[in-house]
Structures are given as C-alpha cells and as structure tokens.
C-alpha positions as CSV (number, residue, x, y, z in Angstrom):
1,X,40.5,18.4,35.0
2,X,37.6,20.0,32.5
3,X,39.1,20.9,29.3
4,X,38.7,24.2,28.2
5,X,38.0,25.4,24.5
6,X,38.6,29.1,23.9
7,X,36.1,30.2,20.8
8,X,36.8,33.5,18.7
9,X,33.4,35.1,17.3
10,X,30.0,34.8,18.3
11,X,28.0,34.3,14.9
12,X,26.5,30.7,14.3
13,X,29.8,28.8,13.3
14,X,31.5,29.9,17.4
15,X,28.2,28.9,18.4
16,X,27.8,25.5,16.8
17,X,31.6,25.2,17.8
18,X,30.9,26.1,21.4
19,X,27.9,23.6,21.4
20,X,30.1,20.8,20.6
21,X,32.7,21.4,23.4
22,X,30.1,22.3,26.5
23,X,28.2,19.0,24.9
24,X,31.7,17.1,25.1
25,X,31.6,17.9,28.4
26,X,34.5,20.7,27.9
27,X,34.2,24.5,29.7
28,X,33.9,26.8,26.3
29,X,34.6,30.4,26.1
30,X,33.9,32.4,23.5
31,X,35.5,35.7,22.3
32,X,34.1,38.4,20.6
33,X,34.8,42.0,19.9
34,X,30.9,42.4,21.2
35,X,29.2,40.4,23.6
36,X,25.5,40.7,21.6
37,X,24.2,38.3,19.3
38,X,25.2,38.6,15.9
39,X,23.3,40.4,13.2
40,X,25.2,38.5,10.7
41,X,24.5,35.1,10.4
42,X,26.3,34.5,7.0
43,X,24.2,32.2,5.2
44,X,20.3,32.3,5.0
45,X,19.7,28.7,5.7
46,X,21.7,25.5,7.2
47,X,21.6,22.5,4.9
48,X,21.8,20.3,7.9
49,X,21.0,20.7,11.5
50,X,23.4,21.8,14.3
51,X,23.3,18.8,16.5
52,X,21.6,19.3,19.8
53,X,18.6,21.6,17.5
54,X,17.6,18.6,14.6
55,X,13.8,19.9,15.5
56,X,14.4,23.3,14.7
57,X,12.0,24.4,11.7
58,X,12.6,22.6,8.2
59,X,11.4,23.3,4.8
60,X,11.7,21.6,1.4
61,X,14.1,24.3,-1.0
62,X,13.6,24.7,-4.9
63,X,17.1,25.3,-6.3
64,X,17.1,26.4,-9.7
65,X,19.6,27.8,-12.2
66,X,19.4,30.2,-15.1
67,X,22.3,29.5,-17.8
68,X,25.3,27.5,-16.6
69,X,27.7,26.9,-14.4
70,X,30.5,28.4,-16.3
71,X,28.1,31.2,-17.1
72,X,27.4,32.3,-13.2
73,X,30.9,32.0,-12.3
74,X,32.1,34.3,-14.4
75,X,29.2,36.7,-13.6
76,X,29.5,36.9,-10.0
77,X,33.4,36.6,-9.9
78,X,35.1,37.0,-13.5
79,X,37.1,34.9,-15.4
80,X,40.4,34.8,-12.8
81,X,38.5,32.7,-10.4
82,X,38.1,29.0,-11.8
83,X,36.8,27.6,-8.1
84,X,33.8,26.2,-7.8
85,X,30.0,28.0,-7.3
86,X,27.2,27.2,-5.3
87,X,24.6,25.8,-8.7
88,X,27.4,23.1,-9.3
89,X,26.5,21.7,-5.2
90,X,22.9,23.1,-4.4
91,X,21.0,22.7,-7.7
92,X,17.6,20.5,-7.7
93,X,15.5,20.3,-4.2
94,X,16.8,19.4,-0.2
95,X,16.4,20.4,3.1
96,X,16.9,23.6,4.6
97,X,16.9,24.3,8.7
98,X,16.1,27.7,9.8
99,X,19.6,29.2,11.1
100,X,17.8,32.1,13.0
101,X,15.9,29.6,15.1
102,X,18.8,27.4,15.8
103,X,20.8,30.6,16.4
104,X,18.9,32.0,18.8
105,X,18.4,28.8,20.7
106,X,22.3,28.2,21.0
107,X,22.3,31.6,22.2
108,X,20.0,31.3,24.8
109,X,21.4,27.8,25.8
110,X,24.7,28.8,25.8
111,X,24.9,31.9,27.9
112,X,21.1,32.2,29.7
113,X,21.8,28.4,31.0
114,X,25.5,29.4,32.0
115,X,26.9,26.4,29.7
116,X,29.3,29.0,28.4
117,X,31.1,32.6,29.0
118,X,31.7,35.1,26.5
119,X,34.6,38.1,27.1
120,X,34.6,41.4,25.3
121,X,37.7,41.6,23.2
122,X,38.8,42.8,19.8
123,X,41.7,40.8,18.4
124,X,43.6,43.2,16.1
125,X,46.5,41.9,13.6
126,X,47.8,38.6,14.9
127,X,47.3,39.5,18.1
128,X,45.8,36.2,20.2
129,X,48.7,35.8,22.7
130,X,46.5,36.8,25.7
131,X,44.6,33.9,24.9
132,X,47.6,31.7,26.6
133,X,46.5,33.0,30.1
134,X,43.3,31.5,29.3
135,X,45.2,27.8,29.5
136,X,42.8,26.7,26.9
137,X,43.1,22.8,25.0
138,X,41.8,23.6,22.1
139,X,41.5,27.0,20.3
140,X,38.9,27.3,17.5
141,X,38.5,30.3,15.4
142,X,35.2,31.4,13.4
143,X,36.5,35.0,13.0
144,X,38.5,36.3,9.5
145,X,42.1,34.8,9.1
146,X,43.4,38.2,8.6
147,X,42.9,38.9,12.5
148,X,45.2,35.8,13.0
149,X,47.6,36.3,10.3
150,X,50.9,38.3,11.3
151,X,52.6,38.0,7.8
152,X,52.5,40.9,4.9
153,X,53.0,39.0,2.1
154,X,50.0,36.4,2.8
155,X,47.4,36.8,0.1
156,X,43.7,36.9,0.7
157,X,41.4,36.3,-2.1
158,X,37.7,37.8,-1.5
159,X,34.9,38.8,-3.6
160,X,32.7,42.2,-2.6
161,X,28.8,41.3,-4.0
162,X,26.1,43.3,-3.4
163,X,23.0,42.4,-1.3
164,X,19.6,43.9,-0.3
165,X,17.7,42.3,2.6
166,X,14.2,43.0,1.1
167,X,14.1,43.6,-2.3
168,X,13.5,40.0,-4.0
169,X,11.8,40.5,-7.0
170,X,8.2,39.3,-7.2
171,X,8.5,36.1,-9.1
172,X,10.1,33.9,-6.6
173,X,7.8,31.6,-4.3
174,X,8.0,30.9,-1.6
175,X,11.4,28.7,-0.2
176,X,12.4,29.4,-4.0
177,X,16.4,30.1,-5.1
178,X,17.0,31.4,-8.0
179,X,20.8,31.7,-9.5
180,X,20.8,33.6,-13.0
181,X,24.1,33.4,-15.1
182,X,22.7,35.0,-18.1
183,X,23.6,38.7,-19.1
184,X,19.8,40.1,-19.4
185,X,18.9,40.2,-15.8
186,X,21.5,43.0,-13.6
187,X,21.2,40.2,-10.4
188,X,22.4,37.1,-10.0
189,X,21.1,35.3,-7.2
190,X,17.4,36.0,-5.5
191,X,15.9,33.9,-3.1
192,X,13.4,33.4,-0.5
193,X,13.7,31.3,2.4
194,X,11.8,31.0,5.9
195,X,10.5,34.6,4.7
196,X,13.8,35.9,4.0
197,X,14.2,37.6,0.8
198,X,17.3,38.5,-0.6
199,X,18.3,39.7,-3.8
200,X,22.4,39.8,-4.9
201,X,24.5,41.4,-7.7
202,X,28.1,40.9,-8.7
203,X,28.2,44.7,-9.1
204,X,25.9,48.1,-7.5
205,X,23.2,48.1,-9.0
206,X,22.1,51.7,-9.6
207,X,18.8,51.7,-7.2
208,X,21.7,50.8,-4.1
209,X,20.1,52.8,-1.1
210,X,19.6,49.3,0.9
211,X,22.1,48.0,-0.9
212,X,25.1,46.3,1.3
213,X,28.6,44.7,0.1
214,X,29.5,41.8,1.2
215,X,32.7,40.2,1.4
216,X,32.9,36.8,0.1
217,X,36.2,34.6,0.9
218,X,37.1,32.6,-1.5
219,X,41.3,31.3,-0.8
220,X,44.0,32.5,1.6
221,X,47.8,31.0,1.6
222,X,47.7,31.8,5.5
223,X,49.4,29.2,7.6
224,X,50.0,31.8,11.0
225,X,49.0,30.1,14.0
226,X,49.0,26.3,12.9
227,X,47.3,25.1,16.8
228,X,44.2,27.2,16.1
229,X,41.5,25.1,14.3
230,X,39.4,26.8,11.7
231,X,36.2,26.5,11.2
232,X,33.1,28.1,9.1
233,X,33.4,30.3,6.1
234,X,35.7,32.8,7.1
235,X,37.8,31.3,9.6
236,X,38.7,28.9,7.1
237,X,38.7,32.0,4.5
238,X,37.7,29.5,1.9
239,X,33.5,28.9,0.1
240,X,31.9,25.6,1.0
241,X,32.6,25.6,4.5
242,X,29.0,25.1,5.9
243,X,28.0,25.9,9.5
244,X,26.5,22.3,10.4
245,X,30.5,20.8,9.3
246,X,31.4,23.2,12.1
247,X,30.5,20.8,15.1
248,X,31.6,17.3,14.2
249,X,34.9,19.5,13.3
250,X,35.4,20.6,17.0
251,X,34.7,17.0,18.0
252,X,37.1,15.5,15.6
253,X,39.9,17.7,17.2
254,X,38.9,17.3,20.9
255,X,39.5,13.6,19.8
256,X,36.0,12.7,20.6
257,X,32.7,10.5,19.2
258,X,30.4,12.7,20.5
259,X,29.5,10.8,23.3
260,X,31.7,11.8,25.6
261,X,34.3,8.6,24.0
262,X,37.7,8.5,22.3
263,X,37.6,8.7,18.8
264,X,40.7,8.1,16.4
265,X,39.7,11.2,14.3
266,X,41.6,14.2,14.7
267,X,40.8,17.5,12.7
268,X,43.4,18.5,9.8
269,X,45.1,21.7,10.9
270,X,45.1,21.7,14.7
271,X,45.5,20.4,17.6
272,X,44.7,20.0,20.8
273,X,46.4,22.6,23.5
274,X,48.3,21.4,26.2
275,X,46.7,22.8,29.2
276,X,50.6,23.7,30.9
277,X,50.5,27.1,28.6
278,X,52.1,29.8,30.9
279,X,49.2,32.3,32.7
C-alpha cells in the first residue's frame, strides 16, 4: 500500500517536506488554510539546495558584521534572550540558492504535475483530529506550534522586528548582508540578495509606512501532539531551523535513504503513523 504523508502549510518548508515524501515514492497531501502559493517565504535565501532543485540559481554571499556578537543580540532581542544570533553562524562568505526559484518550481511540480493534493482548511487551536480520516503515516507540520498546542500554560517565546521589503539603504552591493550591533545606526540588519532588498529594526522606526512586523520564534516548551514531526522555523518554533534540513528530516522519519531504501535513521520527535487510524 502507498504511504501517505499529510503536510500542514504550504510555504517552502511543506513544500521541501512534500518533495521528500512524493520523491520517497509516498502520496503527500498538503494542508493549508489557502490553497495559493505563499507570499511568505520566511527567509530570503536557502544556504543549501532543496534536493530535486540543486540547479536552481546560486550566488556567492558577503556576510559582514558591525560590532559583536553580544552587541547584536542584545539590539535585536534585549538582554533576557542569551540564544544564539545569525553573525555567530553566517558571518564571512558561502553560498546562497534562490528560494523564490526553488519555490515556485516545487509549486509547479507538486500540484501542476499532480505529484501532490492540497485541501483548504484552517486548523484552529489544537484542532488536527480530522486529519485521522485522512489515514496518513506520517504527519509533518510547517505551520506555528500554537495551532497544534491545546495546553494554556505552554509558553511561546517570539520576537516582533520590523521589516521593509524595499528600503535597503544605498550602501550595500549587490548579494551584500550587513548585521549592525552598534547603537548609531536605528537598523540592524540590511541586505541584498538575488535583488531582494530588505532592511530590519528591532523596534518602528519612525518613517514605518512599508514597514511590516514580523514574528520571529525563538523557544516553545510545547510537547502537544508528540506523532507530528516538526519541521522549519516555526513548526519547530525554535531560530536555526533552515528550509534545506527540512527534507532529509521527512526522510529520516519515513525511515528512508532517499532512494527509495531502509535507513536506520529515524527523526527525533515523531513517528511514523500507523495507517489502521479510524476514518
């Protein structure tokens, strides 16, 4: 019988993780409170290719860092927060893959070539029961834990920044970061990648009328609904979770190699469905 693995969200970490079951040779569904691709992608660059789309576009990023570590994490997030920030990982020069490319190309693979289905839903409070009647063997959540969690007294530790889509300031070139822990300048992170530019601030700037907030997770003590594996920055609820980790991930609890083989590895936090679940 094909195994079936039920995906919630539609943004680039369900995709990757749809990817790696309908590669597995596993029927993936996705669910999403929309059935339209997502205009948040999360992140402005992968720092490794999705498998399946290694020849999407590529280009060399300068990574650079104004002050210090200490500095920028108490700029962007105060001194309460001791977790690590993205200077102390990304610093210096790599790689970067273009996620808007690989995006759309999972997109169109996924649901134009009828690898996968996607249904209409928005999961409310702990509310993912209906996915039972689904008889799914492996569930795999991208969305926030918050939809998944059904107890009060879990905590949820988030950051609100501030970002404008357009608004880089002049100076940066071209595939340029810059992260700037220093009091004199209002932002703290600019950057301009594949085109993109994007300037961020730990608090509104004044000039806000593009100005977004964004909710950054940082922690969560959440432990509701142990079978569901969780995967990219906010299903996981936690920074560092990259979208490119997000396939070998799903493979590693589908107990396979990637080939279509057995593998030993199993994926910390789940596990695989019995396909017997009542419909």
């Amino acid at each position: 019988m094909e195994r079936r693995v039920v995906v919630l969200g539609c943004g680039p970490a369900g995709l990757a993780a749809a990817s790696a079951a309908v590669s597995s040779g596993c029927e993936a569904i996705i669910i999403s409170n929309t059935n339209k691709p997502s205009p948040i992608l999360g992140c402005q660059y992968l720092h490794a290719p999705v498998p399946g789309y290694t020849d999407a576009s590529r280009v060399h990023v300068s990574y650079r860092l104004v002050g210090t570590p200490e500095q920028y994490r108490s700029k962007v997030y105060g001194d309460a927060w001791q977790g690590t920030v993205s200077p102390e990982d990304f610093v210096g020069e790599h790689d970067a893959w273009d996620i808007r490319e690989t995006y759309q190309r999972m997109w169109r693979d996924l649901f134009f070539t009828g690898r996968s289905g996607i249904i209409s839903h928005d999961i409310r409070h702990g509310q993912i029961s209906f996915i039972d009647k689904l008889n799914p063997d492996l569930i795999v959540s991208t969305i926030p834990v918050k939809a998944l969690c059904e107890k009060l007294n879990h905590q949820f530790l988030g950051h609100i920044i501030y970002a404008n889509g357009s608004a880089a300031p002049f100076f940066t070139g071209d595939n340029d970061i810059i992260c700037d822990g220093t009091p004199e300048r209002t932002w703290y992170r600019i950057s301009n990648v594949f085109g993109y530019r994007t300037t961020e601030w730990a608090t509104k700037p004044r000039s806000s009328a593009d100005v977004k907030p964004v909710l950054k997770p940082l922690w969560t003590d959440c432990d509701c609904h142990p079978e569901v594996l969780r995967v990219g920055r906010y299903g996981a609820w936690e920074k560092k979770r990259l979208v490119h980790e997000v396939y070998p991930a799903v493979l590693a609890a589908l107990k396979l190699d990637g080939t279509g083989g057995s593998s030993s590895a199993s994926a910390s936090g789940s596990r695989c469905l019995s396909r017997s679940v009542s419909s």
